[in-house]
C-alpha positions in Angstrom: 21.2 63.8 -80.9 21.5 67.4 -79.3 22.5 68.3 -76.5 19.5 70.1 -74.3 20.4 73.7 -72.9 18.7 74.8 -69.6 19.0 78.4 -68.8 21.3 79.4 -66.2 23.1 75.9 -66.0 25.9 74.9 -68.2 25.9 72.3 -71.1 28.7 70.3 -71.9 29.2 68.2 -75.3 32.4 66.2 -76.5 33.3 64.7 -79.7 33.4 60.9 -80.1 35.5 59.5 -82.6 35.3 56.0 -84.3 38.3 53.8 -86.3 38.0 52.3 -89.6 36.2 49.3 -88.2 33.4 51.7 -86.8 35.0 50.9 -83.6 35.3 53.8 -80.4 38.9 55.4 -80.7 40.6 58.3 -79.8 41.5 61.5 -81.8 45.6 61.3 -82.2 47.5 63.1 -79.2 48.1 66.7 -80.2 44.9 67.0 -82.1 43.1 70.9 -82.0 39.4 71.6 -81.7 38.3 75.0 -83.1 35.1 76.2 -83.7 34.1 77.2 -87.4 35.1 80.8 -87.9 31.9 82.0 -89.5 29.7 81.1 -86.7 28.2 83.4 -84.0 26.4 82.1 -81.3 22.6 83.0 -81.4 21.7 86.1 -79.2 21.5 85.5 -75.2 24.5 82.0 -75.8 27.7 81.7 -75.0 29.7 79.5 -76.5 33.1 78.3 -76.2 35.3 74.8 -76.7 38.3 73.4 -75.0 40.6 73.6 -77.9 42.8 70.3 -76.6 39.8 68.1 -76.3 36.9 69.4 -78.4 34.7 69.6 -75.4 32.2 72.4 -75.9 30.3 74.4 -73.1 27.0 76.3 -73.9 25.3 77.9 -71.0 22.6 80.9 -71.7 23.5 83.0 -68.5 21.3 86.0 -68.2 17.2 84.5 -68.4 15.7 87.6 -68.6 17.1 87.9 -72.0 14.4 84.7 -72.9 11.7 86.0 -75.4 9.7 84.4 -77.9 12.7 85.6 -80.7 15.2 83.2 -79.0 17.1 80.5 -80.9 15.7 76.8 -79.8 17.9 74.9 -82.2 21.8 75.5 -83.5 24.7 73.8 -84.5 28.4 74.7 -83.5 30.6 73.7 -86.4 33.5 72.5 -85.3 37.0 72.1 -87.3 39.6 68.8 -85.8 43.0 69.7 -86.9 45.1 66.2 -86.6 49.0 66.2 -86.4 49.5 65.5 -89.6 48.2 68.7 -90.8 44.7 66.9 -92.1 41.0 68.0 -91.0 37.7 67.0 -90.4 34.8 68.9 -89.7 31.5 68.0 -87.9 28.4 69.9 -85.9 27.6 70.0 -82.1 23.4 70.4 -82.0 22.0 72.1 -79.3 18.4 72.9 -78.2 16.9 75.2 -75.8 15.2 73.6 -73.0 14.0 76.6 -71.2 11.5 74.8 -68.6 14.2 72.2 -67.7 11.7 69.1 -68.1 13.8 66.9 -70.8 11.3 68.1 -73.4 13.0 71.0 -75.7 11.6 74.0 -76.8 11.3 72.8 -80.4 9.0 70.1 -79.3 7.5 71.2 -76.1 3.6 72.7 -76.3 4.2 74.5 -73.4 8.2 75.5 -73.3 8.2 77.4 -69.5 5.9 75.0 -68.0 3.8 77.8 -66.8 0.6 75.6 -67.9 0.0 77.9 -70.8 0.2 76.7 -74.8 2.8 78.7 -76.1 0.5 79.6 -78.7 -1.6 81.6 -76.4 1.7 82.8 -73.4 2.9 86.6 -74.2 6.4 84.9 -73.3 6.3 81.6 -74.0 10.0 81.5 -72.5 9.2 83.0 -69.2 6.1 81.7 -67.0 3.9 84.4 -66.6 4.2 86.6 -63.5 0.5 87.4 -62.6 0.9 83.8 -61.1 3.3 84.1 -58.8 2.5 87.3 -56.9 -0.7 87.8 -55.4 -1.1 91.9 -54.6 -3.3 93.2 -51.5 -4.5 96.6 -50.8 -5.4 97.3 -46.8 -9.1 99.6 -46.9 -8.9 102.9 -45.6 -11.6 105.3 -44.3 -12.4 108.9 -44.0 -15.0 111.6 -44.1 -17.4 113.0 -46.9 -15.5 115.8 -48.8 -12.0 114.2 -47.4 -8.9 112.7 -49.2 -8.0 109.7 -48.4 -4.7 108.0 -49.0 -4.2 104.1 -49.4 -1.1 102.7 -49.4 0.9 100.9 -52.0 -0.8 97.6 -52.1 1.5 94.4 -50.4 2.5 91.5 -52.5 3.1 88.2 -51.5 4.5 85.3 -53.4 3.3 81.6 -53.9 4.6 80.8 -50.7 2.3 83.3 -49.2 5.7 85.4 -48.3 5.6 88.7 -48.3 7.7 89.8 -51.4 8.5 93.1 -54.0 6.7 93.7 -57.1 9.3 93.2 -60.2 10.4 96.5 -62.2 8.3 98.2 -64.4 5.3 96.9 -62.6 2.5 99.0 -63.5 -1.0 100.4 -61.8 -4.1 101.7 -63.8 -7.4 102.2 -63.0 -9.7 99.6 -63.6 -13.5 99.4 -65.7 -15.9 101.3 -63.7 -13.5 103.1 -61.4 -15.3 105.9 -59.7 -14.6 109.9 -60.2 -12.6 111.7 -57.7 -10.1 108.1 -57.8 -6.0 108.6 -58.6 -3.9 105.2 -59.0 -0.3 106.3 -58.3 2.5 105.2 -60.5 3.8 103.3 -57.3 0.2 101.8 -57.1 -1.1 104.1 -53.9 -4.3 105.5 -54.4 -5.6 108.8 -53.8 -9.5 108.8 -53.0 -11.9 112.3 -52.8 -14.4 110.9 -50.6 -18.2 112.7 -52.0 -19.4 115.5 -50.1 -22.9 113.7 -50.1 -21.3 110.1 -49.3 -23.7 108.2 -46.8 -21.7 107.5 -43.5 -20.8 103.6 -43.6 -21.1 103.3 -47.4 -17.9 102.0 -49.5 -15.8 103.5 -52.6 -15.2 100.5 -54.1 -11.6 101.1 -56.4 -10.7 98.2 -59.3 -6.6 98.5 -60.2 -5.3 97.3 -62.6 -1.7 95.6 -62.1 0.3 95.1 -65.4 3.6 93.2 -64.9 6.4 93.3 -67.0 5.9 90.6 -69.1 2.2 92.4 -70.2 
């Protein structure tokens, strides 16, 4: 049975060794663990084994580095070199459990629990931003044949704390935008008000916020 790997926390497997009853034993004092020297672990994994008593650590440290390319199942192959001179060899399974629920990734519908199939998630390994950050512009106001400037618009997390949109956040215009509108590339906007514009009426301004993830 593998081992389950949960990104950003480390995963520790040893080896168990029966006798020739089929009974629990230990290996033989001075046995060496090594791990097969044809094996690379999968990109985003580190790997690495305790050479004295076969006991293998896994962690995947950096999770932006999740994607929909990464590795949800591997074996370590792993050499035992007794005393004597003799060997065995056996594998170490892993698999990715990105969400952390018990389920891996190889069996889970839905493998960062962000409530969407992986089928239809842009990054099934990484819950989709859009819903943790909610993004509010304040209105401004000004005179017809003016230029008004709105600021950046504020974001604020699930907790309803005020927060920073992540890097590479982007702002467009949205459908049906109105002439004389500029969306900055910080997400300000830049608004001609109409020389005809009725006092009191409204420029209404749809933006567009693509996050990272798309």
């Amino acid at each position: 049975e593998g081992k389950l790997v949960v990104p950003g926390k480390e995963t520790k497997s040893s080896p168990t060794f029966t006798d020739k009853d089929g009974k629990e034993a230990k290996a033989p004092e001075g046995s060496k663990f090594t791990i097969g020297e044809d094996f690379t672990a999968p990109e985003g994994y580190e790997v690495s084994i305790d050479e004295n008593n076969g006991e293998i650590t896994v962690t995947f440290p950096d999770e932006s580095k999740l994607s929909g390319e990464t590795a949800e199942e591997f074996n370590v192959p792993v050499t035992v070199t007794y005393p004597d001179g003799s060997t065995d060899k056996t594998d170490a399974n892993f698999k990715l459990d990105t969400d952390g629920d018990g389920d891996p990734d190889v069996t889970d519908p839905d493998d960062d629990g962000d409530g969407i199939p992986d089928e239809d998630d842009s990054n099934p390994k990484v819950p989709n931003v859009n819903d943790h950050f909610d993004p509010k512009y304040t209105d401004g106001s000004g005179k017809p044949g003016s230029e008004v400037k709105i600021d950046k618009p504020v974001f604020k997390d699930n907790n309803g704390e005020e927060t920073t949109a992540p890097e590479g956040t982007k702002f467009t215009k949205g459908e049906g935008a109105p002439e004389g509108v500029t969306v900055n590339e910080d997400g300000s906007i830049t608004v001609e008000v109409p020389e005809d514009a009725t006092p009191g009426s409204k420029i209404e301004v749809p933006v567009v916020v693509t996050y990272p993830d798309g």
